[in-house]
N, C-alpha and C positions, 0 to 999 in steps of 0.2 A: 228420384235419387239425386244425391247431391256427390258432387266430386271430392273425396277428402284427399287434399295433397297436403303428402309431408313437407311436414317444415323445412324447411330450409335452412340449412346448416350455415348457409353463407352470413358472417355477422353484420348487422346493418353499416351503413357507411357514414352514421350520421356523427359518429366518434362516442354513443353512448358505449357499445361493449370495449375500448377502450378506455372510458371514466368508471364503468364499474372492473374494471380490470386491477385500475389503480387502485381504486378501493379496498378491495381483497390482500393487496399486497400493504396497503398501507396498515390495514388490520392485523396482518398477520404480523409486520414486523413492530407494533405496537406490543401484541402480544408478549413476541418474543422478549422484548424488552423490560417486561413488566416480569416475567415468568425468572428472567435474569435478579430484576431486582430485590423478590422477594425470597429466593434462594439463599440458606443459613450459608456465611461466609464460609467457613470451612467448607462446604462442597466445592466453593469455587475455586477455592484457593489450589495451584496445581503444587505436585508435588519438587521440592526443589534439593537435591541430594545432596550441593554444597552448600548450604544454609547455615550459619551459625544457630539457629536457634537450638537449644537445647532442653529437652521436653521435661517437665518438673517432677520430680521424684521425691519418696520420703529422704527426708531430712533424717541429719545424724542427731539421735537420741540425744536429750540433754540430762543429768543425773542431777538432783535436788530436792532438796528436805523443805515440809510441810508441819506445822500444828492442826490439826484439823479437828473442830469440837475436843480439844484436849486431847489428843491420840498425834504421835509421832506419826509420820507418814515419810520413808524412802523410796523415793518417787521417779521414774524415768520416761519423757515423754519426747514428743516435736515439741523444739520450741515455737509453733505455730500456733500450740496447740493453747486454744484456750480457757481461763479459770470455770469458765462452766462449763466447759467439754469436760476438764478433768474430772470434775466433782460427779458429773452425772455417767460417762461413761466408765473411770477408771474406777475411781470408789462410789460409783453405787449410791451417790446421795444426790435424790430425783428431787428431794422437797423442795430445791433451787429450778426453778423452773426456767426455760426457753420461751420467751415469746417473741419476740421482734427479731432478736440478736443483731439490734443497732444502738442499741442503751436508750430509748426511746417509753419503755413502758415500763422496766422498772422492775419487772418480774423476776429478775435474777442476782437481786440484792441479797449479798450478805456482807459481814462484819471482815475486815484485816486489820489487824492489833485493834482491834474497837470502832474505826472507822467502817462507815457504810460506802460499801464498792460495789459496782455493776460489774459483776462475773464475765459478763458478754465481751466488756470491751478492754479484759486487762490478761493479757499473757500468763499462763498458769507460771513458766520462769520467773518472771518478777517476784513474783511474792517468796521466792526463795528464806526460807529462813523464819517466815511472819506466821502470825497466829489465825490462821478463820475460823469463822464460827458461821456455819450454815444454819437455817431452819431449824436440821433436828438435833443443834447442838444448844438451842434455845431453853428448852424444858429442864429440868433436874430430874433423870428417872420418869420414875412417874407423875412428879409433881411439877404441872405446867408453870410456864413463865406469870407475871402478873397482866402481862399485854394479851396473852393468849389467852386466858379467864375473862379480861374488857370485851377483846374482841368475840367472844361466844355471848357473854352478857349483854352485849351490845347488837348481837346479830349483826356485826359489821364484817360479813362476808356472806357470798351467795354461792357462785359455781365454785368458790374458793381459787380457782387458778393463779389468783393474782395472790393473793392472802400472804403465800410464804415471803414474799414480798415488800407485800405492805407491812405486815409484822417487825420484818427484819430493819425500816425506816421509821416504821414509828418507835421503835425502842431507840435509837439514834437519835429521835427526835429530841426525845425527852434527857438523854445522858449531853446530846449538845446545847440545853437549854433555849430553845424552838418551842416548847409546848408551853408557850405564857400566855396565849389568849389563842380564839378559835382559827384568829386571821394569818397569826403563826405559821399553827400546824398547817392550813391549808397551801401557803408555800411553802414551807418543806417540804409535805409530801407530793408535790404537784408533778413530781415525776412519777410518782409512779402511779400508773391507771388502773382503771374500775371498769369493766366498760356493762359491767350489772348496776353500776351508779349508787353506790353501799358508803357513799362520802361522809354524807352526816354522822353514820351511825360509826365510823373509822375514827372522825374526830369527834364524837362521843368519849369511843374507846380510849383514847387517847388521854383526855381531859381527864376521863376518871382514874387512868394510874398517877396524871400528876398530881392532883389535888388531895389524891386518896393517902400523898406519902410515900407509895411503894417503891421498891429498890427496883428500877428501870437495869 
């Protein structure tokens, strides 16, 4: 038989169990440090009751008139609020699509008095007074635009998202005289993205309403 004696509680005196003492503490207050850092600022922020800041609320309604596809529009919104928020949430016209909402891709192009404008980045208030023309004010009834027959003849779109878009820039293209060679159109429309890569068969589209005559 062998004698089993309990350990000994007494810590060595060789100063190892005060280096791993400090270790533990150094750990933990690392931690804490780190658990602070990555905490979303508002939690830390404490609460302060004489603080001038004052927390942002709806804005007072601004009242202004609209042409939209031919149709009067009296209209009352935020003036935050903007030309493709309106379009898509107030009246219902989705054809203008969202995608970046940085003016980046181009997808929420349409027409004010004839110019091509990016919805995303213009105040629905601005345009007070002016004429748009969205996507689905493009067509006549039922009889499509000439750009909209190119681009189905052309198969120059795929998941379509971007389409209403490119549609709305290339008919701009060709009324500001851009569609004179392939190298043209390609900067013109260089804003606005494919990302199904449907390029060539766009400036197909394109080439054939110019060449063809048709009233852009």
């Amino acid at each position: 038989m062998t004698d089993d004696k309990p350990d000994d509680p007494t810590p060595p005196d060789d100063g190892t169990f005060f280096e791993m003492s400090d270790r533990r503490l150094f750990l933990k207050q690392s931690l804490a440090v780190a658990g602070l850092t990555l905490t979303p600022f508002p939690f830390l922020k404490t609460a302060e009751p004489d603080s001038d800041e004052t927390p942002v609320g709806n804005a007072e309604k601004v009242r202004f008139t609209l042409s939209v596809n031919g149709k009067k529009q009296q209209l009352s919104t935020d003036p935050r609020t903007t030309l493709l928020d309106l379009l898509r949430e107030q009246l219902g016209l989705t054809g203008t699509k969202k995608g970046c909402d940085f003016g980046q891709c181009g997808a929420c192009t349409v027409h004010v008095d004839g110019q091509r404008v990016l919805a995303c980045l213009s105040f629905a208030v601005m345009q007070n007074g002016r004429k748009i023309t969205t996507i689905e004010g493009l067509a006549k009834g039922d009889r499509l635009h000439p750009m909209q027959e190119a681009f189905i003849k052309h198969d120059g779109f795929q998941c379509g998202y971007c389409t209403p878009g490119q549609l709305m820039s290339a008919v701009s293209c060709i009324r500001e005289g851009c569609a004179n060679s392939e190298a043209d159109i390609q900067e013109y429309m260089s804003g606005n993205l494919c990302r199904c890569g449907a390029y060539p068969n766009i400036v197909k589209a394109i080439l054939d309403v110019k060449t063809g005559g048709q009233n852009a």
